[in-house]
C-alpha positions, 0 to 999 in steps of 0.5 A: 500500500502506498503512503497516501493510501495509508495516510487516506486510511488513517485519517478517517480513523483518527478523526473517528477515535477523537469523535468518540473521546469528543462524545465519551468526556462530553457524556460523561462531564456533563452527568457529572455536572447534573449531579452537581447541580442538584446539590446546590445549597444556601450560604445565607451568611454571605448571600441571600439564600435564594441565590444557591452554591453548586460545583456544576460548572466545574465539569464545564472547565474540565471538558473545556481544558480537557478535550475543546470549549465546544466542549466545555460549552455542550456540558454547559448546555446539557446540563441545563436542558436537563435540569430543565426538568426540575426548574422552579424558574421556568427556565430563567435560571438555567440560561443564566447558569449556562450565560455564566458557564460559557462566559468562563469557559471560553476566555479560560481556554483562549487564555490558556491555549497562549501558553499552555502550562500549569501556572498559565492554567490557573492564571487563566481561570483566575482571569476567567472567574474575575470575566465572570463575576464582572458580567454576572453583576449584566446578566443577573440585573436584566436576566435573573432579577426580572424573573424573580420581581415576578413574584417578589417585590423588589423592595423585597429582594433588596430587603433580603440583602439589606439584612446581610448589610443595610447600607444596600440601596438598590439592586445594582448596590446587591449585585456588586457588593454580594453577587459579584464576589460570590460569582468570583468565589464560586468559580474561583474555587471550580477553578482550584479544584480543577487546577489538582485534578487536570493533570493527572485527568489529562494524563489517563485521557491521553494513555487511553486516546 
């Protein structure tokens, strides 16, 4: 066989085993975001407890780093159209959730393919967490907050925030002083996690790829 006989063979091969790895990580990151989604949980002492604490964005970063941001961006969307299914917000919350993963996702893995090592890594998550937060302070004010007015005053939710701090006096006030550096926190500590546990994922994706 000539070598572009063997070339024209092989490539269709190769393009099929990285489909499959696409597929597999994809499928499998995005279970284990749905999981981590349904263990949300309050932290009333930093923010109002309608607003809740989950890891399921991590899988997200992983897939990202680990296989492409399109990806990262699929666990994004898969998890919310699944959790669609439970929604107590007819669906608001999941497109603010998959808004936020997306937004750290892809400056995250533009950043880190500049220079991809370790420390570039976590520098990459710290600048993608600080993108985050910053943007979440939008798409809370005109995406989430809207949907909640429907059924709570505002006053009401500005109210909640005020007992954590009454020098609030708005809700731009709430969403810089609590959201944001919740929003940084939250990825910030996705971002940590996944700082450990990327290498040696990397390592097992590649001996079986």
């Amino acid at each position: 066989m000539s070598a572009t006989k063997t070339e024209t063979a092989v490539k269709p091969a190769a393009r099929s085993v990285s489909g499959v790895r696409f597929i597999t990580i994809t499928a499998i990151l995005t279970a284990i975001a749905v999981l981590l989604q349904y263990l949300e949980f309050p932290v009333p002492m930093f923010i109002p407890p309608f607003v809740k604490f989950d890891f399921s964005d991590l899988p997200a970063i992983l897939a990202a780093f680990l296989v492409s941001p399109i990806s990262g961006i699929a666990v994004c969307l898969l998890k919310n159209v699944i959790h669609l299914a439970v929604s107590s917000s007819v669906g608001v919350g999941e497109l603010c959730n998959f808004l936020l993963g997306v937004v750290m996702v892809i400056p995250s893995w533009l950043i880190y393919k500049i220079k991809p090592t370790k420390l570039n890594a976590l520098v990459a998550m710290l600048i993608g967490s600080l993108i985050t937060a910053v943007l979440s302070i939008f798409i809370n004010y005109y995406i989430s907050y809207p949907f909640y007015q429907t059924f709570m005053p505002l006053d009401a939710i500005i109210e909640e925030y005020r007992k954590l701090n009454d020098g609030v006096g708005s809700l731009w006030d709430a969403l810089i002083w609590f959201n944001m550096p919740f929003t940084f926190v939250k990825f910030l500590l996705d971002s940590i996690i996944v700082f450990f546990i990327y290498k040696p994922l990397a390592k097992a994706v590649r001996k079986n790829g």
